[in-house]
N, CA and C atoms as a LAMMPS dump frame, in Angstrom:
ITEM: TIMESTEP
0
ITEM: NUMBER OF ATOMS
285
ITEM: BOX BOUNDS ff ff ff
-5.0000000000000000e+02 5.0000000000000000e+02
-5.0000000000000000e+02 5.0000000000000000e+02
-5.0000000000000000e+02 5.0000000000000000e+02
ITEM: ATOMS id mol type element x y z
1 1 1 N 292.134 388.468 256.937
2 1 2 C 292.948 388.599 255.733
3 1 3 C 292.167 389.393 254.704
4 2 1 N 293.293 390.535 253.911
5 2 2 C 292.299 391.389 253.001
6 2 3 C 292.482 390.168 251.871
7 3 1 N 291.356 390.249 251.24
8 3 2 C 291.386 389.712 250.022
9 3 3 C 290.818 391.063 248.643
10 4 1 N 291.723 391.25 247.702
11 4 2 C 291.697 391.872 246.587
12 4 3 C 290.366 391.925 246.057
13 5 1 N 289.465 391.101 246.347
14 5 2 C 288.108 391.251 245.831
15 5 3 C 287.764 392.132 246.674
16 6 1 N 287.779 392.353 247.892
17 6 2 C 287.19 392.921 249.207
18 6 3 C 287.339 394.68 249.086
19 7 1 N 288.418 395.105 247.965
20 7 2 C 288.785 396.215 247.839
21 7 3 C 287.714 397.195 246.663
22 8 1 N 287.057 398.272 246.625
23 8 2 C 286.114 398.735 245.628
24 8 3 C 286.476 400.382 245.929
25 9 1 N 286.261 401.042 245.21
26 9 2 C 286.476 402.373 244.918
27 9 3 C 284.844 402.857 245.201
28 10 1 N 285.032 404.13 246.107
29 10 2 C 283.871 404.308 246.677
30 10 3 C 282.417 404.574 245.563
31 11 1 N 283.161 405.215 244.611
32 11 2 C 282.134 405.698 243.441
33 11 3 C 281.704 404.379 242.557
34 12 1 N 282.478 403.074 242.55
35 12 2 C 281.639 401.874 242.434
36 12 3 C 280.841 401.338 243.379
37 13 1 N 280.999 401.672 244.313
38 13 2 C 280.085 401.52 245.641
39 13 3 C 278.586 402.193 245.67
40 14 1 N 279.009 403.519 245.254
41 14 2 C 277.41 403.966 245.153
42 14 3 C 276.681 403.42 243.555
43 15 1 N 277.409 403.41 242.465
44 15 2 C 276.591 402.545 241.391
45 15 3 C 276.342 401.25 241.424
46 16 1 N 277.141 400.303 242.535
47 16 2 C 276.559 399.427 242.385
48 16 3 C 276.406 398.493 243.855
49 17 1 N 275.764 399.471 244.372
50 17 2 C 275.484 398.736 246.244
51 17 3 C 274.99 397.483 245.778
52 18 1 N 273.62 397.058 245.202
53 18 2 C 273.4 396.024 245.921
54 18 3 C 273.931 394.602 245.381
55 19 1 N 274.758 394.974 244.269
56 19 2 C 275.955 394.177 243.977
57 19 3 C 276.849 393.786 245.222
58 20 1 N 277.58 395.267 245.107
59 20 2 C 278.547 395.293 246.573
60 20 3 C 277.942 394.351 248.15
61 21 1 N 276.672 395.029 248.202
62 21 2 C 275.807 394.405 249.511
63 21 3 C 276.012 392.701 249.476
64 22 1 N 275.459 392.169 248.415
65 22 2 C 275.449 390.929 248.068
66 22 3 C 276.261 389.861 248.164
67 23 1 N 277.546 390.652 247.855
68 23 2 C 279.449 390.284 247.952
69 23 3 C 279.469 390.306 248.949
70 24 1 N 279.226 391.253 250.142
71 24 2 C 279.332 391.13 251.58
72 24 3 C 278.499 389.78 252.788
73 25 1 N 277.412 389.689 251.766
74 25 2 C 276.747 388.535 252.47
75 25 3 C 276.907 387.445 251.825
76 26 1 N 277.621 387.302 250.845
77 26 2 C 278.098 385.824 250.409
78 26 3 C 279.678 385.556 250.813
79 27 1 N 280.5 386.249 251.448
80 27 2 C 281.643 386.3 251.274
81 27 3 C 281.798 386.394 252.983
82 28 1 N 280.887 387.139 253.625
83 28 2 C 281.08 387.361 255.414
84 28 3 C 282.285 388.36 255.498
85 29 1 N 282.606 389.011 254.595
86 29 2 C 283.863 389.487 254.814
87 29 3 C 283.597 391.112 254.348
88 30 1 N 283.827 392.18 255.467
89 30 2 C 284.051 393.702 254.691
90 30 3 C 284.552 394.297 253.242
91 31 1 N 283.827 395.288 252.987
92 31 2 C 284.684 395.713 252.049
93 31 3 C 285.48 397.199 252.161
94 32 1 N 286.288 397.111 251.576
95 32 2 C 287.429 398.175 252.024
96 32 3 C 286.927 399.416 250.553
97 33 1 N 286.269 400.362 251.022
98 33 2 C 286.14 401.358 249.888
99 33 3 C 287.159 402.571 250.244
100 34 1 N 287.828 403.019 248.734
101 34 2 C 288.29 403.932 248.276
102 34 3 C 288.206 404.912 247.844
103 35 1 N 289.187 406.153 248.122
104 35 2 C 288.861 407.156 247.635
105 35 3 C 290.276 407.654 247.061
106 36 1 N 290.075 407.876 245.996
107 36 2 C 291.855 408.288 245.394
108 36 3 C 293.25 407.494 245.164
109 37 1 N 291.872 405.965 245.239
110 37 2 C 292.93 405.005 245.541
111 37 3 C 293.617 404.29 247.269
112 38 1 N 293.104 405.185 247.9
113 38 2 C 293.512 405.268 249.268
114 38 3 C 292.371 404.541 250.229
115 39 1 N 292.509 403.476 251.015
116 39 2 C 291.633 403.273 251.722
117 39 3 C 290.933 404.437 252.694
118 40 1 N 289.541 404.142 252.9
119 40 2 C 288.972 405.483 253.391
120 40 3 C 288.043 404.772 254.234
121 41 1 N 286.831 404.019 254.305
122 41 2 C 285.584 403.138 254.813
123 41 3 C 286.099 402.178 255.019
124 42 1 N 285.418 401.298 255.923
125 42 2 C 285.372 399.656 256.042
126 42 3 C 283.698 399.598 255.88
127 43 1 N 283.003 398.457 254.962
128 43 2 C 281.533 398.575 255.037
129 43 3 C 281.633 396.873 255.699
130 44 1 N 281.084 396.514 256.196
131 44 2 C 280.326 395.272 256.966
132 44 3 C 279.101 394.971 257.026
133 45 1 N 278.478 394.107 256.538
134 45 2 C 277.297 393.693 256.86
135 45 3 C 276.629 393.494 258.375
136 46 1 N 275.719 393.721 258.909
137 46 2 C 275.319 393.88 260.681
138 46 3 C 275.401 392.538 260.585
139 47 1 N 274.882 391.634 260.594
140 47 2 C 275.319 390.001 260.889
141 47 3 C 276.907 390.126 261.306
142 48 1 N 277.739 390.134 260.516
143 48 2 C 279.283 389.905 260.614
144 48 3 C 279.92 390.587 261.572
145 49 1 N 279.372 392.425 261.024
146 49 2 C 279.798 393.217 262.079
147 49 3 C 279.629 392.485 263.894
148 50 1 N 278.476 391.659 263.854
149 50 2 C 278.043 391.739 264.95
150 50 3 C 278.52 390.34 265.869
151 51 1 N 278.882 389.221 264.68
152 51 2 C 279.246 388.434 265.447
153 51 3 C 281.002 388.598 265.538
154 52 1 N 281.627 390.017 264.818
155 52 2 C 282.839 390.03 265.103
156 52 3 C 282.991 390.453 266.498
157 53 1 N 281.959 391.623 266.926
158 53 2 C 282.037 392.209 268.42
159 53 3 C 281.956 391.214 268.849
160 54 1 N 280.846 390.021 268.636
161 54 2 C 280.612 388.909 270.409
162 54 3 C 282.331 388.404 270.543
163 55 1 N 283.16 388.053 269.291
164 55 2 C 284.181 387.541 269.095
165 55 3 C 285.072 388.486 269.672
166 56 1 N 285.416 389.688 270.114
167 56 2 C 285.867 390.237 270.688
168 56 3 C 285.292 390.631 272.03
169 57 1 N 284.055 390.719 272.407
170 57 2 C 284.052 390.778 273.925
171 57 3 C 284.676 389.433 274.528
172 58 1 N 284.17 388.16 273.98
173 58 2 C 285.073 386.766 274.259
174 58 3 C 286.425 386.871 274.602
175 59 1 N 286.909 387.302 273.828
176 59 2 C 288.556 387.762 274.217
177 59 3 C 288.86 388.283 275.076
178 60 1 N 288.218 389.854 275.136
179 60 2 C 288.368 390.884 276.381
180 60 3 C 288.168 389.828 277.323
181 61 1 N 286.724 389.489 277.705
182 61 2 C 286.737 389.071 278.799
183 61 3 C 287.606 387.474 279.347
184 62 1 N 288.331 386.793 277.958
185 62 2 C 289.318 385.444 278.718
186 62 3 C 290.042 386.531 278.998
187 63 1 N 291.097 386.691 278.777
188 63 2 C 291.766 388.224 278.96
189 63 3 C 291.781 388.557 280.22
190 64 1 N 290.743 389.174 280.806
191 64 2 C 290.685 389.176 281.93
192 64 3 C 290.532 388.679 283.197
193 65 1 N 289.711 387.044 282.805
194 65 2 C 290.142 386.244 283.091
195 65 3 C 291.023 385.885 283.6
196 66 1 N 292.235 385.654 282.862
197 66 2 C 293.524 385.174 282.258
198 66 3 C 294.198 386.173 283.329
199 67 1 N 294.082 387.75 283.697
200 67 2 C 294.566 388.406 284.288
201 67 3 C 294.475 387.915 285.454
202 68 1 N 292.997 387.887 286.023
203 68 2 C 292.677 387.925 287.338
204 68 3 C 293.543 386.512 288.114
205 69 1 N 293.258 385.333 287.316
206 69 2 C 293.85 384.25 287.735
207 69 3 C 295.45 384.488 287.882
208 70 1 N 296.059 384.869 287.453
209 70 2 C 297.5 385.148 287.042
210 70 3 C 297.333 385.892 288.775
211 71 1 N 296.675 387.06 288.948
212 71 2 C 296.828 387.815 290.135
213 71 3 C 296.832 387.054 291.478
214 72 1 N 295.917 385.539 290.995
215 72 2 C 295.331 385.198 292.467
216 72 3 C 296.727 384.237 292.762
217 73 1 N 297.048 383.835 291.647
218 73 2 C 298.173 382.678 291.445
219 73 3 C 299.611 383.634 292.1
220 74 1 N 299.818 384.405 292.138
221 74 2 C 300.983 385.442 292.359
222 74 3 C 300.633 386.268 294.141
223 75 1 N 299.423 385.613 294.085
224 75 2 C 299.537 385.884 295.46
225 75 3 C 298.743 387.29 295.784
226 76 1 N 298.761 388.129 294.723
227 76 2 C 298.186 389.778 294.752
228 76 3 C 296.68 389.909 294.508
229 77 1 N 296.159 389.597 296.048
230 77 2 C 295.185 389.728 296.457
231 77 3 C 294.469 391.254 297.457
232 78 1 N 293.334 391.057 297.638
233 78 2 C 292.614 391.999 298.67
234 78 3 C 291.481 391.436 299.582
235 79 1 N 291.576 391.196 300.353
236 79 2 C 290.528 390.855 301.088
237 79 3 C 289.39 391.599 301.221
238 80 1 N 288.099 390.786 300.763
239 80 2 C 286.67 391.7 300.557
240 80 3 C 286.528 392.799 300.797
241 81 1 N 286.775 392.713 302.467
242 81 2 C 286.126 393.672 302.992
243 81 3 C 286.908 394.855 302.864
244 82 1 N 288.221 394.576 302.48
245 82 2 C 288.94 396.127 302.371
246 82 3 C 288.882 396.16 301.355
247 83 1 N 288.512 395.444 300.154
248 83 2 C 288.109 396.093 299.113
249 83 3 C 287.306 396.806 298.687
250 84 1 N 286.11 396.544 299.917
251 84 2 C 284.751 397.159 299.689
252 84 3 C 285.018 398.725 300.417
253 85 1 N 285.895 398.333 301.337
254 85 2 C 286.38 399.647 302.078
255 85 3 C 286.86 400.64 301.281
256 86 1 N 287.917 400.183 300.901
257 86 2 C 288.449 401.456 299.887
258 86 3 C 287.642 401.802 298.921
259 87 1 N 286.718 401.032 297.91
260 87 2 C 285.489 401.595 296.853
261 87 3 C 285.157 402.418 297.752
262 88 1 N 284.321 402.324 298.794
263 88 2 C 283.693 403.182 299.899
264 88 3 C 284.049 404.774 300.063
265 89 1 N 285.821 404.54 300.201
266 89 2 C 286.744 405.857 300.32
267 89 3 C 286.576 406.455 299.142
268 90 1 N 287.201 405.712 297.913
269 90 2 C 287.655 406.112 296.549
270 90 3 C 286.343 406.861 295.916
271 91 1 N 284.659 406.717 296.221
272 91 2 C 283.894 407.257 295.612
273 91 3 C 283.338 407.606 296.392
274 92 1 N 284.135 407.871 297.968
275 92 2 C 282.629 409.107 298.969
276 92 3 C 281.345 408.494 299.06
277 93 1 N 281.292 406.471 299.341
278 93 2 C 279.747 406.077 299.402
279 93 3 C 280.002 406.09 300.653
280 94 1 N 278.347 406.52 301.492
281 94 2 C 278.491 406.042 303.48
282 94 3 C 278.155 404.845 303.315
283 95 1 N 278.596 404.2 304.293
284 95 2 C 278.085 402.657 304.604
285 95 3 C 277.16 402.471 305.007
């Protein structure tokens, strides 16, 4: 959720980073800088930034998860060895 504090105009951004910086690590939340009024940047602190990625590889990978099971449950399978077969074909490896 944007929150209205989260919003700064880029040229308050450069007079007053470590204000801005500060807001970002008390708050965990980006800030959305402007230019002309118009959103332009997202700034994030590396902490946040970083535990937003783990929070999204998590997903990707239930996700896929979530896929694979769905596949095995439906019956749409491959048996190993022709799976390994066709990789074999599909990228020209010799056995």
């Amino acid at each position: 959720m944007l929150h209205l504090d989260d919003i700064l105009p880029l040229t308050d951004f450069k007079r007053q980073t470590a204000a801005a910086v500060e807001h970002m690590h008390t708050t965990g939340r980006p800030l959305v800088l402007t230019v002309n009024g118009r959103a332009e940047l997202v700034v994030h602190d590396a902490k946040a930034w970083q535990s937003l990625q783990n929070r999204l590889e998590q997903a990707e990978a239930a996700a896929a998860l979530s896929s694979g099971l769905n596949d095995v449950a439906r019956g749409d399978t491959v048996e190993v060895g022709d799976a390994i077969a066709n990789l074999r074909q599909r990228h020209g490896l010799a056995r």
